[in-house]
C-alpha positions in Angstrom: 37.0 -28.0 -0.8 37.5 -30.7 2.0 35.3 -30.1 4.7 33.3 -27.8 3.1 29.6 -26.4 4.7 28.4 -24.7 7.2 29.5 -26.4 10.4 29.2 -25.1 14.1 31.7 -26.3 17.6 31.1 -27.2 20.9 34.1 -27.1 22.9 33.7 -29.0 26.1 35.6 -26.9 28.8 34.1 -27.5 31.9 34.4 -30.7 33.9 36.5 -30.7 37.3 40.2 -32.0 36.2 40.5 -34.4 39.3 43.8 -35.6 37.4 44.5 -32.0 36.7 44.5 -31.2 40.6 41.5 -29.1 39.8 43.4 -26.3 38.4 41.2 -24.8 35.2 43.0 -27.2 33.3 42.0 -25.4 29.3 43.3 -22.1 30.3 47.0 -24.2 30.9 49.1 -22.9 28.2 51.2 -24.7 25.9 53.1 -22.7 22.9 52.4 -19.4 24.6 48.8 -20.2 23.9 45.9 -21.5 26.6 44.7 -25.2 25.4 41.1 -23.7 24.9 42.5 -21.3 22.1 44.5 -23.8 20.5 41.2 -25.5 19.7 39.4 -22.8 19.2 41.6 -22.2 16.4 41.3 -25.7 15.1 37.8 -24.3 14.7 38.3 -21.5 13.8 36.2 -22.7 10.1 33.3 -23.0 12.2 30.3 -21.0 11.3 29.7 -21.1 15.6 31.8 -21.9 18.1 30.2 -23.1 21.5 32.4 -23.2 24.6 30.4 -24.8 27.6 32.3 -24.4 31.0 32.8 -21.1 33.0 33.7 -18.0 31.7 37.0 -17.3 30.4 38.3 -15.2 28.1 38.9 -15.7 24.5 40.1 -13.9 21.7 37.9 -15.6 19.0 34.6 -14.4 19.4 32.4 -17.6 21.1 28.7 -18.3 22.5 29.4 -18.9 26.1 26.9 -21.7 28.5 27.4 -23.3 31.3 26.5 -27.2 31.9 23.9 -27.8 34.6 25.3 -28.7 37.1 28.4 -27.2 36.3 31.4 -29.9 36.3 28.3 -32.6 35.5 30.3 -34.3 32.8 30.6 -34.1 28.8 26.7 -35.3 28.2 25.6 -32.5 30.7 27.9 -30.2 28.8 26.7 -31.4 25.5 23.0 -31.0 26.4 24.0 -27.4 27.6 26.2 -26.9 24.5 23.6 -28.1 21.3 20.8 -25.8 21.7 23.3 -23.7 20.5 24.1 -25.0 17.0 22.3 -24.5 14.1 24.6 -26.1 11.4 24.1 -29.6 10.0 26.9 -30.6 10.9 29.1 -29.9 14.4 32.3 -31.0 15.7 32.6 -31.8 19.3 36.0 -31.0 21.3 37.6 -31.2 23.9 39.1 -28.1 25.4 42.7 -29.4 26.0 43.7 -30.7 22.6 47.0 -28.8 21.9 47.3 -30.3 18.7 44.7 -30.1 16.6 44.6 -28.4 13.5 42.3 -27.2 11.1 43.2 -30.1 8.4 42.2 -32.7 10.9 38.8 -31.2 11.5 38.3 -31.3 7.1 39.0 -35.0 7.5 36.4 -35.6 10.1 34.3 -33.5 8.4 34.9 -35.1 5.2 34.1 -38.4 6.6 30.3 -36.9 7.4 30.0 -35.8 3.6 28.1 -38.5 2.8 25.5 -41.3 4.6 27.8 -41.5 8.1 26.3 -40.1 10.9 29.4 -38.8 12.6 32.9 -39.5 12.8 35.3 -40.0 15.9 39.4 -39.8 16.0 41.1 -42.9 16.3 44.9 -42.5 18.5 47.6 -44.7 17.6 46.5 -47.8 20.1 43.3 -47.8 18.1 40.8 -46.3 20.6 38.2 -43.9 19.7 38.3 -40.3 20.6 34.7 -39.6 22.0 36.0 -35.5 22.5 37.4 -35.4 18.9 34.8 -36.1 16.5 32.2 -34.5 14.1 28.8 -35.5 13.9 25.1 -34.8 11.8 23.6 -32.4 14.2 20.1 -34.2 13.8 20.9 -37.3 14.5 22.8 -36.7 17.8 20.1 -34.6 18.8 17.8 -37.3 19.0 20.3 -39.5 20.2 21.1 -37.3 23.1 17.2 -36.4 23.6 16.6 -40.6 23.9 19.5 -41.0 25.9 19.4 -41.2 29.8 23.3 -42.6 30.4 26.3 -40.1 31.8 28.4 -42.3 29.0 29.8 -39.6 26.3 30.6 -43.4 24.5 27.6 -44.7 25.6 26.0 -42.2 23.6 28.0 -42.1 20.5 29.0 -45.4 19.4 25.4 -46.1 18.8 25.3 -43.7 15.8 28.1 -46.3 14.6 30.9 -43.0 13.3 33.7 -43.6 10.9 36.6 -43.9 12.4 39.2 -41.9 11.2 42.9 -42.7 11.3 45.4 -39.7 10.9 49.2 -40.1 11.0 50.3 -39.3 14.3 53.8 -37.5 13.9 55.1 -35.9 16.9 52.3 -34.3 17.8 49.1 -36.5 17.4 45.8 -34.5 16.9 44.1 -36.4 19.5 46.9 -36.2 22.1 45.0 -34.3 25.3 46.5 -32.9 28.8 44.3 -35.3 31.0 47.4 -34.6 34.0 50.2 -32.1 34.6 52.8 -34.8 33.2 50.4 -34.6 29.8 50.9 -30.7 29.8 54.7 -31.3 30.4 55.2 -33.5 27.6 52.6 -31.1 24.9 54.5 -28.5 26.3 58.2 -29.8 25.6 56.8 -31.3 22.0 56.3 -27.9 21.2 58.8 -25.8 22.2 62.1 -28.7 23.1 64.5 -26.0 23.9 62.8 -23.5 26.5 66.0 -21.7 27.3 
């Protein structure tokens, strides 16, 4: 079965959203739904699912911690966020992905089936996803343990991931709401006739 094994989540739902005016940007809603349980259900395979920001609620059942300091940034959150996991493999998300699905967490997670230490989403202008990816839980322990940056890439591209390139469709896994024109737009992709 694609993706198959025991894999955990951390969900990186935190941070301050400057371009979000601040507001708690994953509990936004898009399709009736807040962005954080539209991921959450991406993950929903997950043996674990970490969410690392301040409480909130959530219908699927989550370990809840809190980056130190709180709206540090994703290494802070992922250092708060991996004590957590116990799998061998984990995915790491952001919180605002409206998108995602299930099927494009397999293909990560196929891509870390064999020697590759992680894998990272790759949007249509080729850049990599740092907040959409999948990764050997050993090896980005150490990394993160030897690493002293504030750089989520910085930390990453070092353990050299597959990149993986999905079709983008409409509604591209990897597409985020970074600003309240970014909600807009996930918002009218998903339902184009609100009347």
């Amino acid at each position: 079965m694609p993706g198959s094994g025991a894999w955990d989540a951390v969900i990186l739902a935190g941070g301050r959203a400057r371009r979000f005016g601040g507001a708690d940007k994953p509990a936004a809603r898009v399709g009736g739904r807040a962005l954080l349980e539209h991921v959450a259900a991406a993950a929903s395979g997950a043996a674990r699912v970490v969410v690392v920001g301040p409480p909130r609620d959530l219908a699927a059942a989550a370990v809840r911690v809190r980056e130190d300091p709180p709206g540090g940034g994703p290494v802070p959150a992922l250092r708060a966020g991996l004590p957590e996991v116990s799998a061998l493999r984990v995915a790491l998300l952001a919180a605002d992905l409206p998108f995602l699905r299930p099927a494009h967490l397999a293909r990560l997670l196929d891509a870390v089936a064999g020697p590759a230490r992680g894998a990272v989403l790759v949007d249509a202008g080729g850049r990599d996803q740092w907040l959409a990816g999948c990764w050997r839980t050993a090896p980005l322990r150490t990394a993160l343990d030897r690493y002293a940056g504030a750089s989520l890439r910085g930390l990453l591209a070092p353990l050299e991931p597959v990149r993986v390139a999905l079709p983008a469709g409409d509604r591209p896994p990897w597409y985020d709401c970074d600003t309240p024109d970014d909600l807009a737009r996930a918002r009218a992709l998903t339902d184009p006739d609100p009347r």
